[in-house]
FIZA-566183 format. One record per residue (C-alpha): z, x, y; chain. Coordinates in steps of 0.5 Angstrom, whole numbers. Layout:
BEGIN
rec w=Z&u=X&v=Y&c=A
...
//
This chain:
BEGIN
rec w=35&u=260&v=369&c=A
rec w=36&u=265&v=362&c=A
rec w=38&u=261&v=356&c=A
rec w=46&u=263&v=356&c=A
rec w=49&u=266&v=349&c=A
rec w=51&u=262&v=344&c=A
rec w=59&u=264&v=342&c=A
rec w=57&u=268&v=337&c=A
rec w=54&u=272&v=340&c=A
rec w=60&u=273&v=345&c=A
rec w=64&u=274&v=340&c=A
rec w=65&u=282&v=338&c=A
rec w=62&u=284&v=331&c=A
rec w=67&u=285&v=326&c=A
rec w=67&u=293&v=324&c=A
rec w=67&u=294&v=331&c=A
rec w=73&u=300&v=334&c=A
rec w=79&u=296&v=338&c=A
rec w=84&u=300&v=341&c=A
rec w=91&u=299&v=341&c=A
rec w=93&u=304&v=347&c=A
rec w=94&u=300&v=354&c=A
rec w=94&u=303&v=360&c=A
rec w=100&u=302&v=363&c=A
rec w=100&u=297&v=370&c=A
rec w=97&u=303&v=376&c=A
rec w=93&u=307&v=371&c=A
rec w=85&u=307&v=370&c=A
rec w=82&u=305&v=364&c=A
rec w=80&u=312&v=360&c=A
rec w=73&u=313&v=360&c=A
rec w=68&u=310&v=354&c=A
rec w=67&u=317&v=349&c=A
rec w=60&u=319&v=350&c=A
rec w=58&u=318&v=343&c=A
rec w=59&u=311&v=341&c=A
rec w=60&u=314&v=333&c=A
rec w=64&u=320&v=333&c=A
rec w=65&u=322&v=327&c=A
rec w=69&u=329&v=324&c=A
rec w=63&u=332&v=321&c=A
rec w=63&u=340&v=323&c=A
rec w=56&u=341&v=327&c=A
rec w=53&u=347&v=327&c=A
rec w=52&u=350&v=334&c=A
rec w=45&u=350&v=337&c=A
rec w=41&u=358&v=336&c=A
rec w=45&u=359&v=330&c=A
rec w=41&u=359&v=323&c=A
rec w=44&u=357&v=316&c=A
rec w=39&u=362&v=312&c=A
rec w=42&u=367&v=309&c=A
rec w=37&u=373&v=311&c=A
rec w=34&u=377&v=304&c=A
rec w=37&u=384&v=303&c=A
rec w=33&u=390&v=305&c=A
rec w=26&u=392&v=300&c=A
rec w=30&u=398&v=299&c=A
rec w=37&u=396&v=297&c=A
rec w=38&u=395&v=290&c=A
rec w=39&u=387&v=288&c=A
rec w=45&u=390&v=284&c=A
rec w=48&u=392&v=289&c=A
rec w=46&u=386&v=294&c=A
rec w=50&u=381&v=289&c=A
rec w=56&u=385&v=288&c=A
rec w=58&u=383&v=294&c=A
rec w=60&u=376&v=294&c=A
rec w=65&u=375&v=289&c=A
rec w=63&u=374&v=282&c=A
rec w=64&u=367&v=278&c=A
rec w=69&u=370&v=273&c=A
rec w=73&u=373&v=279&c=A
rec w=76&u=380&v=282&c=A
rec w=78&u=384&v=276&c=A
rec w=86&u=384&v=276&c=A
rec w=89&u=391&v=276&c=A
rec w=94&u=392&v=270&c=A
rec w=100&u=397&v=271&c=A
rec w=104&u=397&v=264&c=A
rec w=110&u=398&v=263&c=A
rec w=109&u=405&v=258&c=A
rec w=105&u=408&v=264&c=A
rec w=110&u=413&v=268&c=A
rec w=112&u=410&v=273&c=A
rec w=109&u=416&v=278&c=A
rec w=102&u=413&v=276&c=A
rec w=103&u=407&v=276&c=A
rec w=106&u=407&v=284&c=A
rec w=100&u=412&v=286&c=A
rec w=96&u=407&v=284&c=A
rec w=99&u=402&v=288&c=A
rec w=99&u=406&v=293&c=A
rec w=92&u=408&v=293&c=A
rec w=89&u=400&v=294&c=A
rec w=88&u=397&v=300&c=A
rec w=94&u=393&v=300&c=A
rec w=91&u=386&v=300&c=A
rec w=89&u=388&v=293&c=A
rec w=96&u=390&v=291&c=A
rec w=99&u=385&v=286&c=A
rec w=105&u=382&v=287&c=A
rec w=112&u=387&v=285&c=A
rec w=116&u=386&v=279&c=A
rec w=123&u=385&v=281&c=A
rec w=126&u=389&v=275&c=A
rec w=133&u=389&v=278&c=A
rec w=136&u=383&v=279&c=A
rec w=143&u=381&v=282&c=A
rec w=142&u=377&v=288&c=A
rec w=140&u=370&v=287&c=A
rec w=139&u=369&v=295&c=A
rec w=134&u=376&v=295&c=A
rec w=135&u=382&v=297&c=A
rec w=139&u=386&v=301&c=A
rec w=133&u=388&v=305&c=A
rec w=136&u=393&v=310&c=A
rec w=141&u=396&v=304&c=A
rec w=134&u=398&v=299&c=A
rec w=130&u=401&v=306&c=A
rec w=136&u=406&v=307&c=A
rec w=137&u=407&v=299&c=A
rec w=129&u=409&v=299&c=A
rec w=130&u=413&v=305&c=A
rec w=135&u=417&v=301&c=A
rec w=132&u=418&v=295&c=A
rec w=125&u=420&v=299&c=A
rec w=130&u=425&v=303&c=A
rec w=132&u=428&v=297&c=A
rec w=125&u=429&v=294&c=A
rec w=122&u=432&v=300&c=A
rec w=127&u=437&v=302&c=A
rec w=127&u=439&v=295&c=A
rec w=119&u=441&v=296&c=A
rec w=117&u=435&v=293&c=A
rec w=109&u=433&v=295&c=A
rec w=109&u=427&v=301&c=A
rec w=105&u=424&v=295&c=A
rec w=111&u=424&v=290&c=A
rec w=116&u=422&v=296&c=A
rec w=112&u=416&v=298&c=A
rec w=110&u=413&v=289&c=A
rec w=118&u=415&v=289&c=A
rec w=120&u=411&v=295&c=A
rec w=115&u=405&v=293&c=A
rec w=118&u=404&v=286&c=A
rec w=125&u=404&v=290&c=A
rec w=123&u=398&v=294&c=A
rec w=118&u=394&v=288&c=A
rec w=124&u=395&v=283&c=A
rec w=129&u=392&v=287&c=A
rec w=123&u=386&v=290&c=A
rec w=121&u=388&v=296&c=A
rec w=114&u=386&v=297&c=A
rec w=109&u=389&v=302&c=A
rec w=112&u=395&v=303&c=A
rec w=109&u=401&v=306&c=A
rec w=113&u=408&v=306&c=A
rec w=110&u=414&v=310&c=A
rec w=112&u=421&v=309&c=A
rec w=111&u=427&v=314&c=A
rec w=114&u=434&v=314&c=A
rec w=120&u=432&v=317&c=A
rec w=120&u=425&v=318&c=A
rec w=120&u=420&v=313&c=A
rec w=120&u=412&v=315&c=A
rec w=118&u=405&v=311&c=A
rec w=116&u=398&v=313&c=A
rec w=117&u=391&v=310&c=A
rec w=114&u=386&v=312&c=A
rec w=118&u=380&v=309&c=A
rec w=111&u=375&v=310&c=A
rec w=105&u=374&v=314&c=A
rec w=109&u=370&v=320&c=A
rec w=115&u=375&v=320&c=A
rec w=116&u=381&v=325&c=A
rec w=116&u=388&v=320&c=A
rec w=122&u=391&v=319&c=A
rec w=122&u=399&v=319&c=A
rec w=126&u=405&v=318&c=A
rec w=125&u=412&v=318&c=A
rec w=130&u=419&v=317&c=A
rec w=130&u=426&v=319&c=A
rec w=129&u=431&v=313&c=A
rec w=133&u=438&v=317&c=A
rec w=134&u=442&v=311&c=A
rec w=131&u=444&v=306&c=A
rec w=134&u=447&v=299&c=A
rec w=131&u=449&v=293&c=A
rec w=135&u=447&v=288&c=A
rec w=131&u=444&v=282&c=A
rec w=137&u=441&v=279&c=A
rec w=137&u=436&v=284&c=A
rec w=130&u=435&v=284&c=A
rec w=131&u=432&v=276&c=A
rec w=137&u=428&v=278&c=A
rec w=134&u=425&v=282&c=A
rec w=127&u=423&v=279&c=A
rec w=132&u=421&v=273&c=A
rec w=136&u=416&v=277&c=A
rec w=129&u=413&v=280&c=A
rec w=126&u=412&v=272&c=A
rec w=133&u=407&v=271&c=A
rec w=131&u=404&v=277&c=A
rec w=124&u=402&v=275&c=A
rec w=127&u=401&v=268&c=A
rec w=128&u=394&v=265&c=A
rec w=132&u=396&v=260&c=A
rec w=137&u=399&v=266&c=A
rec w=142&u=395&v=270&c=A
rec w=142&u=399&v=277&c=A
rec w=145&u=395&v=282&c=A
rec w=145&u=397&v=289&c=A
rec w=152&u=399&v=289&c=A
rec w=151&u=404&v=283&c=A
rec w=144&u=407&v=286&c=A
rec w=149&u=409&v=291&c=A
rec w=155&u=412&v=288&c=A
rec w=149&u=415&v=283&c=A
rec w=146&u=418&v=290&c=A
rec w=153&u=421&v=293&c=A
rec w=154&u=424&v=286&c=A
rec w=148&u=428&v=287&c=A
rec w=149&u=430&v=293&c=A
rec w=156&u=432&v=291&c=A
rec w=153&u=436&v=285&c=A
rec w=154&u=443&v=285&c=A
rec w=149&u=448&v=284&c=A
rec w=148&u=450&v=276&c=A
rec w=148&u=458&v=277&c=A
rec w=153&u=461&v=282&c=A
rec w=151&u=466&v=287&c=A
rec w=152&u=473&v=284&c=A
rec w=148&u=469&v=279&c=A
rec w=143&u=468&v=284&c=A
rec w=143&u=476&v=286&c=A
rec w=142&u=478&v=280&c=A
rec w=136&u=474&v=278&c=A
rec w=132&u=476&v=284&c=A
rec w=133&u=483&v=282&c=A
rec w=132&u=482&v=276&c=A
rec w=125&u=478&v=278&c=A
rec w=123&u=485&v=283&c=A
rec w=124&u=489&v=277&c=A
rec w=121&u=486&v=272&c=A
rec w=114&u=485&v=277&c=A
rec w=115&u=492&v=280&c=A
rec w=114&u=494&v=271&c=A
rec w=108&u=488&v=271&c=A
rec w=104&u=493&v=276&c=A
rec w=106&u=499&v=273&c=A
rec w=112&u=501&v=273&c=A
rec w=117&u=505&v=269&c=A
rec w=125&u=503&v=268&c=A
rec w=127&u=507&v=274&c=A
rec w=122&u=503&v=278&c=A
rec w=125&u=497&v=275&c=A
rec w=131&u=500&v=277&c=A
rec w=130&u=501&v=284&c=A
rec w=126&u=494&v=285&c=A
rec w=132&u=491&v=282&c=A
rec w=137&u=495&v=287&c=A
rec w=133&u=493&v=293&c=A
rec w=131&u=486&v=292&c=A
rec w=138&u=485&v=291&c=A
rec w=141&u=489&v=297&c=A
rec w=135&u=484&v=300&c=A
rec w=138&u=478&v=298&c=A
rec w=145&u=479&v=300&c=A
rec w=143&u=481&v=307&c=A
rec w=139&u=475&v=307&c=A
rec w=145&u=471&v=305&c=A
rec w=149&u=475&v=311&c=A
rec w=143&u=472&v=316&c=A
rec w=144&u=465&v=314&c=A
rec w=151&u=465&v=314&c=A
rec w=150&u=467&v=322&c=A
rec w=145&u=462&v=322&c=A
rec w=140&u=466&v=325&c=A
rec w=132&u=462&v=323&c=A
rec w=130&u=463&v=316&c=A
rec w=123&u=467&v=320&c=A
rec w=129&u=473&v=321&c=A
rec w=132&u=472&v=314&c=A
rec w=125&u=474&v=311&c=A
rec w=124&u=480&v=316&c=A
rec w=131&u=483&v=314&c=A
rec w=130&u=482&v=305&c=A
rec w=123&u=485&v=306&c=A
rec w=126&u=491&v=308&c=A
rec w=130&u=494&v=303&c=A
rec w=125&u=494&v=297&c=A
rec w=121&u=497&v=302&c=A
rec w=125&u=503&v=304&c=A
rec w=127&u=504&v=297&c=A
rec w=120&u=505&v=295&c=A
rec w=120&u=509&v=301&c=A
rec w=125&u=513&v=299&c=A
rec w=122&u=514&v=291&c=A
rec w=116&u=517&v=294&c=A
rec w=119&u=522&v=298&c=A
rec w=124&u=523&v=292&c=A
rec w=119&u=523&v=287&c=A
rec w=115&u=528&v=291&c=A
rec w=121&u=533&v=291&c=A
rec w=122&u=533&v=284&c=A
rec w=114&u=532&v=282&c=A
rec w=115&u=525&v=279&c=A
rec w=109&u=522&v=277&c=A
rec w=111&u=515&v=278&c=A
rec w=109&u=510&v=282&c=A
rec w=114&u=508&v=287&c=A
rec w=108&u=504&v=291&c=A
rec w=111&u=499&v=284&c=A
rec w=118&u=498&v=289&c=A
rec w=115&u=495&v=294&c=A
rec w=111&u=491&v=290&c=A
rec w=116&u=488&v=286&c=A
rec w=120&u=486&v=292&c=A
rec w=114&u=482&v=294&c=A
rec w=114&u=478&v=289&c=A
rec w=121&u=476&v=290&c=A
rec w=119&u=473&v=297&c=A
rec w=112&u=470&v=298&c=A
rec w=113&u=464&v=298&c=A
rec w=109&u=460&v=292&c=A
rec w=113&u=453&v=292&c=A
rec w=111&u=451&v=299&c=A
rec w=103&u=454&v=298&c=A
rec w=103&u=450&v=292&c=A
rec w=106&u=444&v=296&c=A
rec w=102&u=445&v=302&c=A
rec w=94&u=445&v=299&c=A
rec w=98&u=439&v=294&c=A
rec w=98&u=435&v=300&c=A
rec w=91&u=436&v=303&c=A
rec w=88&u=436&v=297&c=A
rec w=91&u=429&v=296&c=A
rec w=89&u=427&v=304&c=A
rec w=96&u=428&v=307&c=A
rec w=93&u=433&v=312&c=A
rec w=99&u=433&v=318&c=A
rec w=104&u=434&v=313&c=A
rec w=100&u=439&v=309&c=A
rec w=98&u=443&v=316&c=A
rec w=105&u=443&v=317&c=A
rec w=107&u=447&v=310&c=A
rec w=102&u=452&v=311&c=A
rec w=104&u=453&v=318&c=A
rec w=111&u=455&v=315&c=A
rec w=107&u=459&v=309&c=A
rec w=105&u=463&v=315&c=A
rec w=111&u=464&v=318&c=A
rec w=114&u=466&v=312&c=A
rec w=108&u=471&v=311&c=A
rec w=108&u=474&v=318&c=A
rec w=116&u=475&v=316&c=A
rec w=115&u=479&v=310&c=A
rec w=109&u=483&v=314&c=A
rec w=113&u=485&v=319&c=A
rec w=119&u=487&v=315&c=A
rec w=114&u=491&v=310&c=A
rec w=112&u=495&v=316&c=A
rec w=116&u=497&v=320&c=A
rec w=119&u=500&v=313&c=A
rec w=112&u=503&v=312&c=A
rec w=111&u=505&v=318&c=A
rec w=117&u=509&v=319&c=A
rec w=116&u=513&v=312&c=A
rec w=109&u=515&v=315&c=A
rec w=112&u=518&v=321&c=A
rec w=118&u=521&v=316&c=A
rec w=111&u=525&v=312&c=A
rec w=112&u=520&v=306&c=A
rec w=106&u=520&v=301&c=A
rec w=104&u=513&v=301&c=A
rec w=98&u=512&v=297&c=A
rec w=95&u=506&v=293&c=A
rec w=97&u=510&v=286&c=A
rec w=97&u=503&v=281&c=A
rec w=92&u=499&v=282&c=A
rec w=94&u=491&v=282&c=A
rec w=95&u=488&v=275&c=A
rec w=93&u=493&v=271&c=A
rec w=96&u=496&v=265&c=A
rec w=91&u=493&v=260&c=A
rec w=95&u=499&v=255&c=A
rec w=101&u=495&v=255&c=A
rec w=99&u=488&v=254&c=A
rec w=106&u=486&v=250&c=A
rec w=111&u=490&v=254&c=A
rec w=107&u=486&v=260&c=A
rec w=107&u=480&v=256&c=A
rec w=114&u=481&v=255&c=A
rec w=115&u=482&v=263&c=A
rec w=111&u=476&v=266&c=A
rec w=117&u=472&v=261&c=A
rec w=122&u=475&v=264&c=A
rec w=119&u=474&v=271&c=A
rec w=118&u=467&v=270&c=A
rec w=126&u=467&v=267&c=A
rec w=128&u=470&v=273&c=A
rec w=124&u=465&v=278&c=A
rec w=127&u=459&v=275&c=A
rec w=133&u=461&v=276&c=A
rec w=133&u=462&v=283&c=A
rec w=130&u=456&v=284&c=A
rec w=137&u=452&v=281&c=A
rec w=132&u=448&v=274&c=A
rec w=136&u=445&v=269&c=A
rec w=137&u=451&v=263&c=A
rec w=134&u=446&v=259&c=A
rec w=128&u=447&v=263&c=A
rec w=129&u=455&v=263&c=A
rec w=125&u=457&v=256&c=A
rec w=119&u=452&v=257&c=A
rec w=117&u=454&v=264&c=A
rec w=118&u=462&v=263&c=A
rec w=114&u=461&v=256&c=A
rec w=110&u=456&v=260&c=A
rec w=109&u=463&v=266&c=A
rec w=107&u=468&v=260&c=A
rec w=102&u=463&v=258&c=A
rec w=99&u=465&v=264&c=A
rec w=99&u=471&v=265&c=A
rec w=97&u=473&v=258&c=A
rec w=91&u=469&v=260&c=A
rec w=90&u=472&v=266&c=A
rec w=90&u=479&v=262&c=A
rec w=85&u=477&v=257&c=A
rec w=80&u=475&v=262&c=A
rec w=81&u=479&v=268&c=A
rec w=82&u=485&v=264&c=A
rec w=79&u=484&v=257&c=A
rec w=72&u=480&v=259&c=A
rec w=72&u=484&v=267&c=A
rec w=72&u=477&v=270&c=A
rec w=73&u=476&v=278&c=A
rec w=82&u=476&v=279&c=A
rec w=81&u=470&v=284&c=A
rec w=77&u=467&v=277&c=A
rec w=82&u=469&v=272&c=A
rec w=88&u=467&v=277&c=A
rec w=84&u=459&v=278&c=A
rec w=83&u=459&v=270&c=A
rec w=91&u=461&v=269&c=A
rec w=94&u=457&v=274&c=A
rec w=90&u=451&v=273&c=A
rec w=93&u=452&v=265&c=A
rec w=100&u=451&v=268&c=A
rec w=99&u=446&v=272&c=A
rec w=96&u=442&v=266&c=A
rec w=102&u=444&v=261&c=A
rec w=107&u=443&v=267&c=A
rec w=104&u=436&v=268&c=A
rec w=104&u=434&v=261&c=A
rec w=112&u=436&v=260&c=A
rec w=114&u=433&v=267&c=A
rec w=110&u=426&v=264&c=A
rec w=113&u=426&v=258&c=A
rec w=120&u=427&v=260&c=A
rec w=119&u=422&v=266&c=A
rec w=120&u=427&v=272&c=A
rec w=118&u=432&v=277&c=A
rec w=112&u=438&v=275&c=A
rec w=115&u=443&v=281&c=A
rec w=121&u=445&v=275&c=A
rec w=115&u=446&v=271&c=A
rec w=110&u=449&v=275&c=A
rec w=114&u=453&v=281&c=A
rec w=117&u=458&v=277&c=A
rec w=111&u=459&v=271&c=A
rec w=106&u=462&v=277&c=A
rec w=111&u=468&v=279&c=A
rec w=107&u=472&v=275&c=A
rec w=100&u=470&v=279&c=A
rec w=103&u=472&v=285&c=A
rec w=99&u=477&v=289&c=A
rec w=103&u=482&v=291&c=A
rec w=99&u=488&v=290&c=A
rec w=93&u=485&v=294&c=A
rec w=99&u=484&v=300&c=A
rec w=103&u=491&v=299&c=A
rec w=96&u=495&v=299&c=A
rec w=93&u=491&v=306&c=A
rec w=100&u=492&v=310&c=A
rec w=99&u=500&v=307&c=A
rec w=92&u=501&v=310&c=A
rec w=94&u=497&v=317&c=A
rec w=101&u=502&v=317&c=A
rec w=96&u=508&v=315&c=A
rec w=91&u=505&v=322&c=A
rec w=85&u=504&v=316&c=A
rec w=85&u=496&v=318&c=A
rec w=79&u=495&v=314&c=A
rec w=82&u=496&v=308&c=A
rec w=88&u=493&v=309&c=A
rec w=85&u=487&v=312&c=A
rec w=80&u=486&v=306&c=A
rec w=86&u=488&v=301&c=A
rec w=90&u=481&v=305&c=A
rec w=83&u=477&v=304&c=A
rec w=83&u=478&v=297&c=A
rec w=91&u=477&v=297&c=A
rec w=90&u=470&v=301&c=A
rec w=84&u=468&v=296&c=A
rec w=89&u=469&v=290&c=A
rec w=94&u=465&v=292&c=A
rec w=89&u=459&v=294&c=A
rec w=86&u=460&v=287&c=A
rec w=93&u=459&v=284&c=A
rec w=94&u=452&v=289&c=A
rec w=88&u=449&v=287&c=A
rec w=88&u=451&v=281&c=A
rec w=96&u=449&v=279&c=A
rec w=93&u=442&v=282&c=A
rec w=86&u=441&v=279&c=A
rec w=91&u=442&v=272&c=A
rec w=95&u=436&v=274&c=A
rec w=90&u=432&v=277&c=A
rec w=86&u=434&v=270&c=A
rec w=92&u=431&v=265&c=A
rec w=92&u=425&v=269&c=A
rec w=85&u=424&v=268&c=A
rec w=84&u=424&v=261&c=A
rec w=90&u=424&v=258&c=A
rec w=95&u=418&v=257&c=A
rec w=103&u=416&v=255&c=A
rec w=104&u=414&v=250&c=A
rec w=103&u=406&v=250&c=A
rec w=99&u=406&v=256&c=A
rec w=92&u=403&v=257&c=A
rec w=85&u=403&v=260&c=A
rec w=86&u=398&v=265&c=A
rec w=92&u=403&v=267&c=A
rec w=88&u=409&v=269&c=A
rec w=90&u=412&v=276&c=A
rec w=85&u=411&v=282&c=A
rec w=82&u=416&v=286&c=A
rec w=84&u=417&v=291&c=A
rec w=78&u=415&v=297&c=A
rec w=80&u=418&v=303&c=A
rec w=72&u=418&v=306&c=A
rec w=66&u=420&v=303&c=A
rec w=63&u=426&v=307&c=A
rec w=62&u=421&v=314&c=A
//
């Protein structure tokens, strides 16, 4: 018989685990847990290794420690407050957004926070504007972002396309986004505007400013309200005096400049005509195309009769330079080579539609002159006139002048963009003319110095580049390549017409890239006032070639 236990024995140690749970009367007993200890330690599971494997022989040991963080922490990105606020947003918007500091609410007004759906459709507004003036989608978007930071919207991503604009706020990790968009169906060239609502974004994004939401509104309605600065005979007689003025730029005379500024304008007018019918802006191109062209038409035949030795071809070509659509070309390439692919497709497209119209215009004028026995041969070669290099110098002003006037600038703005386009056009003559250089060469190097001297006066008075850009490259214009490549396909030699169109569309891609690598170069090495290292621009890093 086994010995029985002592009542120590019997009795349960001390530490052991008791349960306070009873089953109630009719249920079992829970199972006893398989592991008489559990414990809250994590277990690695079995098959999973804990070594960190070494980097590769041919990986770099620097390159192997950046990517852990650092002891010291992740550097943080400094914004200052003497920065344009455009840099400063495009820096934000070139950051991941986990990267992203938090906003600074400069407008304060409402202790509860604020009105989430009243600053969305404030920034809707503001962005509209911006992008039917002809604004790059990367402005519209660094705008559309200060907007919503000023007023204390965090995690806020704006979107710009050609015609749609939207945003979307997250108000936090747990909660659904709101998101609003808006449809640009207009488009205006009125650079007054433009400034004014570039002014209005600079007092929002400014602490020493007091905007609330409701002045940000009545600011906008009065801009919108705003009338234009020059009335419409002013608008007529610019265009004219712009055809003129580029018809003498390639050779003319003052009864070519006469005849280049009687055409532009009945061009002008009957354009205004189509639109008030409300006929598509491809057909309102078609019908200004036509009358410089039927008066250099005319000028030939004229001059032939009367033994004139002019050049009448200088006609046709000043009325292009009053068409072709620089402002939206050197919006397009703005926006692809700031990685806005969709929206930049979609501006050239309407380049080229706009470009087609004036073709077709010209043509059917060239085309009937040849029927009719008109002499129609390329008598002045584009861009010269190395005889006359002040009268020239004197005209590219004027041009640009006229330009800017077309385009509603502020008249304060007039005589620094019109000295701003005789700068180019005089740099343009001393290398083409002077030195012998390639015109696409001397047309990148003097519009990449517009668009440096334009970005430098929009930075220091806190607004837009385009009033001081747009108008200053109307001399770079080519109009003469256009003109000679539409006569040789209306005279069947469409070698030389299309080589001559080739060149036209080499030139007028120098000056896009050319007026955006002079801005990206301001950005890069020249600062405001104020502004620190820690404050330079990110690039903007789409992809790496894969």
């Amino acid at each position: 018989m086994a010995e029985s236990d002592g009542p120590e024995d019997r009795k349960p140690p001390a530490d052991e685990p008791h349960s306070a749970f009873t089953p109630p009367l009719g249920w079992p007993q829970p199972p006893v847990p398989e592991d008489e200890n559990p414990t809250s330690e994590f277990a690695v599971p079995e098959g999973v290794s804990t070594d960190v494997p070494p980097p590769p022989p041919s990986y770099p040991q620097t390159a192997a420690l950046s990517a852990f963080t650092p002891a010291e922490g992740v550097p943080m990105v400094r914004l200052t407050k003497e920065t344009p606020w455009q840099d400063r947003m495009r820096t934000l918007l070139r950051m991941p957004v986990g990267d992203r500091p938090l906003p600074e609410i400069v407008q304060r007004h409402d202790v509860t926070g604020p009105a989430v759906p009243r600053v969305l459709d404030l920034t809707l507004r503001i962005g509209e504007l911006l992008l039917a003036g002809g604004e790059g989608a990367e402005d519209v978007e660094a705008a559309m972002f200060a907007v919503s930071h000023a007023y204390g919207l965090e995690r806020c991503e704006p979107n710009v396309t050609f015609t749609l604009i939207s945003i979307s706020h997250q108000p936090s990790l747990v909660e659904d986004p709101v998101t609003a968009s808006r449809v640009v169906r207009r488009r205006g060239t009125d650079y007054t505007r433009l400034s004014a609502v570039f002014d209005l974004v600079d007092d929002i994004t400014n602490e020493d400013e007091d905007v609330t939401l409701e002045e940000a509104y009545r600011r906008l309605a009065a801009i919108r309200r705003n009338r234009h600065p020059y009335p419409g005979w002013a608008l007529t007689l610019a265009s004219g005096v712009l055809a003129g003025s580029a018809a003498v730029l390639v050779g003319g005379d003052f009864v070519v400049f006469v005849a280049a500024l009687v055409g532009a304008m009945l061009g002008d007018r009957l354009a205004w005509l189509c639109a008030g019918r409300g006929l598509p802006e491809f057909y309102q191109f078609v019908v200004a195309a036509m009358p410089p062209a039927a008066m250099g038409v005319a000028l030939t035949v004229a001059g032939s009769a009367l033994s004139w030795d002019g050049k009448p071809s200088a006609v046709i070509t000043g009325g292009l330079f009053a068409l072709l659509p620089g402002r939206a070309l050197v919006a397009g390439v703005q926006d692809g080579l700031t990685g806005y692919y969709i929206t930049a497709a979609a501006r050239l497209l309407e380049v080229m539609y706009f470009f087609i119209a004036i073709v077709v215009g010209v043509l059917i004028v060239l085309y009937l002159g040849v029927q009719l026995g008109a002499e129609l041969n390329p008598d002045s070669a584009p861009m010269t006139g190395s005889s006359r290099p002040i009268i020239q110098i004197l005209v590219s002003v004027t041009l640009s002048m006229a330009f800017a006037v077309l385009l509603q600038q502020e008249r304060r703005t007039v005589l620094m963009v019109s000295l701003n386009g005789g700068v180019a056009w005089t740099v343009y003559g001393a290398m083409h003319t002077t030195a012998n250089i390639s015109p696409v060469a001397a047309t990148a190097v003097a519009a990449g110095l517009v668009g440096l001297f334009g970005q430098l006066f929009s930075r220091y008075q806190f607004s837009s580049s385009l009033p001081y850009v747009t108008a200053a490259i109307g001399p770079l214009l080519p109009g003469s390549a256009t003109y000679f490549g539409l006569l040789g396909i209306a005279q069947n030699e469409l070698d030389r017409g299309l080589a001559s169109l080739s060149k036209a569309v080499a030139l007028a891609l120098a000056i896009a890239v050319g007026v955006n690598l002079g801005g990206e170069i301001s950005r890069l090495f020249l600062k405001a006032p104020g502004a620190t290292r820690g404050s330079a621009r990110r690039a903007a890093k789409r992809t790496r070639g894969f």
